[in-house]
C-alpha positions as CSV (number, residue, x, y, z in Angstrom):
1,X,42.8,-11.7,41.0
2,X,42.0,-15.4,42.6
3,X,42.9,-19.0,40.8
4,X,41.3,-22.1,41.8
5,X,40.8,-25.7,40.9
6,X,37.5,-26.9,39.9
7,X,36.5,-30.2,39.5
8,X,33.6,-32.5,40.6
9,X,32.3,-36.1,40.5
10,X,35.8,-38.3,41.7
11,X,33.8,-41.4,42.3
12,X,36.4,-42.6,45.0
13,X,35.9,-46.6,45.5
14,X,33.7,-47.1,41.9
15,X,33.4,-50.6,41.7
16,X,33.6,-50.6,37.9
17,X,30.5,-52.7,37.5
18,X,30.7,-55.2,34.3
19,X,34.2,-54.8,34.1
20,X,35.5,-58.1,35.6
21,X,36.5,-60.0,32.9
22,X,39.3,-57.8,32.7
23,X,43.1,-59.6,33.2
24,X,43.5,-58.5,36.7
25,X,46.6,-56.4,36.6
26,X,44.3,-54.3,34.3
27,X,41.4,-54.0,37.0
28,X,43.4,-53.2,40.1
29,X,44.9,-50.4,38.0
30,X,41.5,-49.1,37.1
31,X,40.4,-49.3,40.7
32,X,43.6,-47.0,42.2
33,X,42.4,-44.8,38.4
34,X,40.2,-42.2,40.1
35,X,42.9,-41.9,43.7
36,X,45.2,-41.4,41.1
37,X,43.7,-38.7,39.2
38,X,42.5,-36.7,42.0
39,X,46.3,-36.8,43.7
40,X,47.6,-35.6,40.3
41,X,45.2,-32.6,40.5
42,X,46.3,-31.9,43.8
43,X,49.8,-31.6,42.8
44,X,48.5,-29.2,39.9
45,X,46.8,-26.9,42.1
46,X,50.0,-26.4,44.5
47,X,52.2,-26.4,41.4
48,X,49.9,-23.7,40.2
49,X,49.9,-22.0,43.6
50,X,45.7,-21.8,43.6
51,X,43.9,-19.7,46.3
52,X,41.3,-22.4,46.3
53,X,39.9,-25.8,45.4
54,X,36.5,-26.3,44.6
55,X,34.9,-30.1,44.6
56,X,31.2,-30.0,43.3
57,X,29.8,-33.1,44.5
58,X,30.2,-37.0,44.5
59,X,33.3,-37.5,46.0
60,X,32.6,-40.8,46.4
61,X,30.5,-43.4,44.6
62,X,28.3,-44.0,47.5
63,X,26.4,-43.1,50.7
64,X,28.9,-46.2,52.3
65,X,32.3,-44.3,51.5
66,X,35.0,-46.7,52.8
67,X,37.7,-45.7,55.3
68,X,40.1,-45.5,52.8
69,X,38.6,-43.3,50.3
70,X,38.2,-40.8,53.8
71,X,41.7,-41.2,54.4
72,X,43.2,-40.6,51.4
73,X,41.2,-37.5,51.0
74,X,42.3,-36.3,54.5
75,X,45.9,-36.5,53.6
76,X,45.7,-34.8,50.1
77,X,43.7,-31.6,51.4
78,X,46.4,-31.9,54.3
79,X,49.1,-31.3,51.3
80,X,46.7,-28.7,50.2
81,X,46.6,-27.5,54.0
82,X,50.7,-27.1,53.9
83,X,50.7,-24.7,50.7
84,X,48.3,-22.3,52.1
85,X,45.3,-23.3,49.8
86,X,41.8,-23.8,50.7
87,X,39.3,-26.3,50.0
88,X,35.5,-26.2,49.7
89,X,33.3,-29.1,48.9
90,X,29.7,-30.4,48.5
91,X,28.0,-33.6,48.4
92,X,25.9,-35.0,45.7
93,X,23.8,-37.2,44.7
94,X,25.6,-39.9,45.4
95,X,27.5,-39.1,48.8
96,X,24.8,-37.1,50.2
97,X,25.0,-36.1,53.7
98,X,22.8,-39.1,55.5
99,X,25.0,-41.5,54.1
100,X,27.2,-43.7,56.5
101,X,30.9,-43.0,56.9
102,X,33.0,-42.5,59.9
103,X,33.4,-39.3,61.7
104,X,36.7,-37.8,61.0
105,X,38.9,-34.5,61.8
106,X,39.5,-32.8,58.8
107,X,42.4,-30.2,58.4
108,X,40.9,-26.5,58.6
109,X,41.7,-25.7,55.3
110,X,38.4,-27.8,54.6
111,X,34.9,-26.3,54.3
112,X,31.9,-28.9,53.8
113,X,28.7,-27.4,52.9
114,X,25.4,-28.3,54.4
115,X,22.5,-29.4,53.2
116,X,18.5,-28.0,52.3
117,X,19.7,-24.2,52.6
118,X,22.3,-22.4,50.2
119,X,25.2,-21.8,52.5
120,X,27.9,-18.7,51.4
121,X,31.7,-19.4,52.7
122,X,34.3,-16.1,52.2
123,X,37.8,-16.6,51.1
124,X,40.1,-14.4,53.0
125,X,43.2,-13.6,51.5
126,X,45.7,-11.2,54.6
127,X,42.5,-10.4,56.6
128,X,40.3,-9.0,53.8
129,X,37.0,-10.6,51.8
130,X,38.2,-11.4,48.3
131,X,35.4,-13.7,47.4
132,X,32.1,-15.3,48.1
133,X,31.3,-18.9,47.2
134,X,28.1,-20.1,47.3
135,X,26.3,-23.7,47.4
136,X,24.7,-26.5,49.1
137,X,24.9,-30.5,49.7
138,X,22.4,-32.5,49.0
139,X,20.7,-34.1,52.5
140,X,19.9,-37.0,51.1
141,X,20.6,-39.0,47.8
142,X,17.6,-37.7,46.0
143,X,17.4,-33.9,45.6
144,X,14.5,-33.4,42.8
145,X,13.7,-29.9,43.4
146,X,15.4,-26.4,42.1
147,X,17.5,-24.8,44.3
148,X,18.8,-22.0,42.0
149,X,15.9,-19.0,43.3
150,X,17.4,-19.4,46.4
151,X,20.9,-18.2,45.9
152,X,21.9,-14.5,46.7
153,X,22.7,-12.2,43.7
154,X,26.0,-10.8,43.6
155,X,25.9,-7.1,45.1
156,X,29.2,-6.5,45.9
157,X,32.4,-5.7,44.3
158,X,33.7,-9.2,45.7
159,X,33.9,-12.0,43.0
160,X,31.3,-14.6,43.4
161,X,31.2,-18.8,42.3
162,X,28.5,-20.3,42.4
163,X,29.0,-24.4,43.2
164,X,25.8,-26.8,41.9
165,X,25.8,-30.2,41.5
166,X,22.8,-30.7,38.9
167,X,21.2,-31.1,35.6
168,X,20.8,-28.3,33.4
169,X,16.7,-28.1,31.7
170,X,17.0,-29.9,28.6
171,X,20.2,-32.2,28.9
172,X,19.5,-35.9,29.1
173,X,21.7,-38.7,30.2
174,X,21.6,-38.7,33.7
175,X,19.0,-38.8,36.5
176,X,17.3,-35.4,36.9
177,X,18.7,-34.0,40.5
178,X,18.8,-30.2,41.5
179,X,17.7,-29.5,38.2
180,X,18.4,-25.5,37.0
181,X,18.1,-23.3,34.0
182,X,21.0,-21.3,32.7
183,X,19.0,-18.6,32.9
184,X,17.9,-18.7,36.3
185,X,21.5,-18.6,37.2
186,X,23.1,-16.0,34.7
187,X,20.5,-13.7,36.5
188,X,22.4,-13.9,39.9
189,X,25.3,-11.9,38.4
190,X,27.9,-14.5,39.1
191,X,31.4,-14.6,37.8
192,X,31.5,-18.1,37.8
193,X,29.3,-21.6,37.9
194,X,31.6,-24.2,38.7
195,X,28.8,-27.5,38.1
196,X,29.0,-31.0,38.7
197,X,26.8,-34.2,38.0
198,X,27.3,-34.5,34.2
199,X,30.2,-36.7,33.1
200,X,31.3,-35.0,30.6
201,X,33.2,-31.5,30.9
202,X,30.9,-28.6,29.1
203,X,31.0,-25.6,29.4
204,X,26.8,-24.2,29.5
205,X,27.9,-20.4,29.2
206,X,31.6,-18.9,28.3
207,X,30.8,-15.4,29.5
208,X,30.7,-16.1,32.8
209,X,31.6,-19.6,32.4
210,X,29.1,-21.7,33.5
211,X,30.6,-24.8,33.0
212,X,30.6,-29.0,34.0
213,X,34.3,-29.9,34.5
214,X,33.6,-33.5,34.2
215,X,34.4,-36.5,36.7
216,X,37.9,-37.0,37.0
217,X,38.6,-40.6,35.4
218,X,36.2,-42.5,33.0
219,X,34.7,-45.7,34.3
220,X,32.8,-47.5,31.3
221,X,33.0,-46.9,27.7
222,X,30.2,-44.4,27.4
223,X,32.9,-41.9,29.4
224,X,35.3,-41.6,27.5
225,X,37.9,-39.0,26.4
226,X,40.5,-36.6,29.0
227,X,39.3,-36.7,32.2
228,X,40.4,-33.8,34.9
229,X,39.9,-30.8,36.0
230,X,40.1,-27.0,35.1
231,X,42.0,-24.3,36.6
232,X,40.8,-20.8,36.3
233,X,41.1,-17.6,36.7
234,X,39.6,-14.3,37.4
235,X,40.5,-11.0,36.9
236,X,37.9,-8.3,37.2
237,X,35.6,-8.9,34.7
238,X,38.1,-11.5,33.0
239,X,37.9,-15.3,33.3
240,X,40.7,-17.8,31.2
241,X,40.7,-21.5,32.2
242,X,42.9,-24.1,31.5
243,X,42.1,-28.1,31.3
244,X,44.4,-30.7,32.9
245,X,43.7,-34.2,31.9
246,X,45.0,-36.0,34.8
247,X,43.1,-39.7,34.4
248,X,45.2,-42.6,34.1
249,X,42.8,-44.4,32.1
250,X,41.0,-43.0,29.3
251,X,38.2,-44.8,27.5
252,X,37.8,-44.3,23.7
253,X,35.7,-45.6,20.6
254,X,36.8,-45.9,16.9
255,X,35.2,-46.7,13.8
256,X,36.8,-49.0,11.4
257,X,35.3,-48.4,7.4
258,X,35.1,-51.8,5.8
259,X,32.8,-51.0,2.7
260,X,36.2,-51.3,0.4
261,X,38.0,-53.8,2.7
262,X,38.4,-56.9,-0.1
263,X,39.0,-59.4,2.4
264,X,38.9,-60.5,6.0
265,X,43.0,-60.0,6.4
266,X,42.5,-56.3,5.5
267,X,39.7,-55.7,8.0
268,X,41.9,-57.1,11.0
269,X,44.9,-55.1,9.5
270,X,42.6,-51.8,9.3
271,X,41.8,-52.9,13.1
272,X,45.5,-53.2,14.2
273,X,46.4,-49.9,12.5
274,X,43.7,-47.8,14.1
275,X,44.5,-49.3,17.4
276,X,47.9,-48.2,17.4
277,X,46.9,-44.5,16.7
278,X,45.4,-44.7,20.7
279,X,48.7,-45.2,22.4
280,X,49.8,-42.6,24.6
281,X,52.8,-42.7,26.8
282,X,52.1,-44.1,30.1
283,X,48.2,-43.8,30.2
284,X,45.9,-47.0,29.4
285,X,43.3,-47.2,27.0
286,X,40.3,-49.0,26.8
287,X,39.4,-49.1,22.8
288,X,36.2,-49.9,21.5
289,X,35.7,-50.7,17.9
290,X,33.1,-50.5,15.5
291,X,33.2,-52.3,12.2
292,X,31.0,-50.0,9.9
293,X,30.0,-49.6,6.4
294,X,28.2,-51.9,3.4
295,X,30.3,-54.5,2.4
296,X,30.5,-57.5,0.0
297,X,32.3,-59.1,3.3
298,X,28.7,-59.2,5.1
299,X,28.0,-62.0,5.3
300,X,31.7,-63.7,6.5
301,X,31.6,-60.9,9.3
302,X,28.1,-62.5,10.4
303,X,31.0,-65.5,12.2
304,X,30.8,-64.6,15.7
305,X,33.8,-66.8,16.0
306,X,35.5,-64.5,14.0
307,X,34.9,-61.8,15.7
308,X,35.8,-62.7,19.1
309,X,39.0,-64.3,18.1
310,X,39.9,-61.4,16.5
311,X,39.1,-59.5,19.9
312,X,41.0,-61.8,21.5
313,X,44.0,-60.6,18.8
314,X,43.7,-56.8,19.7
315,X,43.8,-57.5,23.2
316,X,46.9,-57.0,25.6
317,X,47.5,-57.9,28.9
318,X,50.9,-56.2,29.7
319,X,49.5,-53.8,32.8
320,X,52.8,-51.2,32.6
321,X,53.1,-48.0,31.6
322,X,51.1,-47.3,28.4
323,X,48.5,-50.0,26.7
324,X,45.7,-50.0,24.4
325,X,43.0,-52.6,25.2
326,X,40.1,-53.7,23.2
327,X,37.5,-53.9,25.4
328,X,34.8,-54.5,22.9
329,X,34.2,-55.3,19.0
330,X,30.8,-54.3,17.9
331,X,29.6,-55.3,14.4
332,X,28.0,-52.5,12.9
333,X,28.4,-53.6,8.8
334,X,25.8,-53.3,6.3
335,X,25.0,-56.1,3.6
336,X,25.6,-54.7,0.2
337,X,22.0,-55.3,-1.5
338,X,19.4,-53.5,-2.4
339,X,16.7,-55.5,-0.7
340,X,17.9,-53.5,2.8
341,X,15.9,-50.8,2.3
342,X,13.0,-53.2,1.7
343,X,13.7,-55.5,5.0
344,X,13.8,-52.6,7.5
345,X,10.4,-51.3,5.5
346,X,9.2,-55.2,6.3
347,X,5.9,-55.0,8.5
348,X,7.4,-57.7,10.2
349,X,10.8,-55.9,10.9
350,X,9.1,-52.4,11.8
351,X,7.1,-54.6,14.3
352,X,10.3,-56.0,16.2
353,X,12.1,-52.5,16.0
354,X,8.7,-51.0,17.9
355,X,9.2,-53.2,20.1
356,X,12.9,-52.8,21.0
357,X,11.6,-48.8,21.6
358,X,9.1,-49.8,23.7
359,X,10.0,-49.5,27.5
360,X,7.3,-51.4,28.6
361,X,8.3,-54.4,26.5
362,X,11.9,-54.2,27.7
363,X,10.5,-54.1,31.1
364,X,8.3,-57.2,30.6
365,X,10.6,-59.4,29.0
366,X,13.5,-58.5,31.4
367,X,11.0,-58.9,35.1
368,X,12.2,-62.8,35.1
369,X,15.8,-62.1,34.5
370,X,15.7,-58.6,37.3
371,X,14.0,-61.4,39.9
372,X,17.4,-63.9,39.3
373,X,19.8,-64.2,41.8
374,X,23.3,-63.8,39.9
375,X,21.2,-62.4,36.0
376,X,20.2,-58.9,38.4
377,X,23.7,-58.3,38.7
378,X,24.5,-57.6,35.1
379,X,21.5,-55.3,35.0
380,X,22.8,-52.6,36.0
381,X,23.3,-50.6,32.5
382,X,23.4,-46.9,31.7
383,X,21.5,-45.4,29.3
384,X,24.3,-46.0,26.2
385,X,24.2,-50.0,27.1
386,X,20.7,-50.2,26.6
387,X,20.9,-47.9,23.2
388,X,23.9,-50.5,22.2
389,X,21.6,-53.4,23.4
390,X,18.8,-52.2,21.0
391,X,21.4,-51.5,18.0
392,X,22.6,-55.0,18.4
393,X,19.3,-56.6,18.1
394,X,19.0,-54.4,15.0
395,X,21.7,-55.9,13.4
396,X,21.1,-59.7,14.6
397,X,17.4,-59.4,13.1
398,X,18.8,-57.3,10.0
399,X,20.8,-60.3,9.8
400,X,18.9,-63.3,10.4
401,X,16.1,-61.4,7.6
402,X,19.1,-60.8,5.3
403,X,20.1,-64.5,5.6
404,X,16.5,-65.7,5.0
């Protein structure tokens, strides 16, 4: 039997691009968010007394890790090093091996693997071979081809883990890197996949798990939910696993129904009440709400004065313990007519809506704004942004038709 911690994608030093409007108490704690998490899984795995920790990939958020982020990771596997448990680790996509950092000694507990060729480290336990893990790091930040034909099949009685940091065939959301198909790597004969890239934990396969743990602490609002890391483990043919959230910062979205709300006091009442469901003791929460449904309150919910004052109202700034912030208010109401079928079937309408789908126009009409100085800044948005970008200019031209 073995036990080990598996998680991936810590993101040490994320800037937490976007996110500066935030009172400051609230930003320096989602800064320290992802140290945080990673020391609490730390203290897990010794609680739990693991054989092994497994990291698969993007320890930190860049090629230009900082001194810090190094030294903090130095002293935890040291902690590790003082219970007797081992650590193995590859790089990704975003801390690949020809990034800059300085050269430090690491405790020997530590294995890093390299990069191009699939490297196999043992784990030892009293002088004998008790299993093989298997993996590589990627050389540089861009690592586009498959990997997966080139690891060993399992021909031994040893247990074997397999450690990727990629994209499954078929999953979209994040760039294509080492890219794999499930098949390719249930033929290896594998008792376990332990993946990293996708934000978002997943499990590809239950028998053996292939699965993404996740990264370790959200850092936008299209992460959200527990954050952690799973610790497993295998017993002969057996494999049970059990997820620790350990973020201190969980993002979250909710959707408030106003199609029956009769006024504009029961819509920031609804508001308040779902809010208060978030709260959990000593963790932060960044909330984002949607106001949904068709309602005879369309048109007064069209105020954007109104709805940022009533973000302003959900908002708290106490830092402390547990909160639940409102990061964002998006109006996602419906008039209640019948002419709404007939405005979205408006040539005029399905011409602006092809529009908003077409990359190329998205490209052209944002070239000026990507060649400005400070406007490039706020560019940087992930694939959800740009979907929430699109269903907001939905529902300003829905609007503006509705009004004319």
């Amino acid at each position: 039997m073995i036990k080990f911690l598996h998680c991936a994608d810590l993101h040490l030093d994320s800037p937490f691009k976007g996110l500066t409007s935030l009172p400051e108490g609230m930003l320096k704690r989602l800064v320290e968010s992802t140290f945080l998490s990673f020391n609490r899984l730390v203290d897990i795995a010794i609680k739990e007394k693991v054989d092994f920790v497994i990291i698969a990939g993007d320890l930190y958020d860049s090629g230009q890790r900082s001194l810090k982020a190094q030294f903090f990771l130095k002293n935890c596997f040291a902690k590790l090093a003082a219970n007797h448990i081992e650590v193995y680790i590859v790089h990704g996509n975003h801390d690949p091996l020809d990034g800059q950092w300085v050269q430090l000694e690491w405790p020997k507990n530590v294995h890093f693997f390299q990069g191009k060729d699939i490297q196999t480290y043992y784990y030892e336990r009293e002088g004998e071979k008790v299993a093989c893990l298997h993996g590589f790091s990627y050389e540089t930040s861009a690592v586009t081809d498959n990997r997966t034909i080139h690891f060993p099949e399992k021909k031994d009685d040893l247990y074997h883990i397999g450690i990727l940091h990629g994209q499954a065939d078929g999953y979209s959301g994040h760039s294509r890197y080492a890219p794999f198909l499930i098949s390719e790597l249930l033929k290896k004969g594998y008792d376990y996949w332990a993946l990293g890239h996708i934000h978002k934990k997943m499990d590809l396969q239950v028998e053996p798990p292939v699965r993404y743990s996740g990264n370790i602490q959200g850092r936008h609002s299209g992460e959200t939910g527990e954050k952690g890391g799973y610790i497993v483990t295998l017993n002969g043919s057996e494999a049970s696993s059990v997820f620790h959230a350990t973020s201190d910062i969980e993002w979250h979205e909710a959707m408030v129904e106003c199609d029956t709300a009769e006024n504009l006091q029961e819509v920031i009442t609804r508001c308040e009440k779902i809010k208060d469901t978030y709260r959990i003791l000593y963790k932060g929460i960044f909330l984002t709400i949607r106001l949904t449904g068709a309602t005879p309150l369309y048109e007064e919910l069209l105020d954007g004065v109104f709805l940022e004052d009533l973000e302003e109202i959900l908002r708290e700034e106490d830092t402390e313990g547990s909160f639940v912030h409102v990061v964002s208010l998006k109006n996602d109401i419906l008039p209640v007519t019948h002419d709404e079928l007939a405005i979205k079937q408006s040539p005029f309408f399905q011409d602006m809506m092809n529009v908003l789908q077409d990359e190329r126009e998205i490209e052209r009409a944002l070239s000026d704004l990507k060649m400005h100085r400070t406007a490039r800044k706020f560019l940087t948005l992930d694939e959800k942004d740009w979907e929430d970008v699109k269903k907001q200019a939905e529902q300003l031209l829905l609007a503006e038709l509705y009004k004319g």
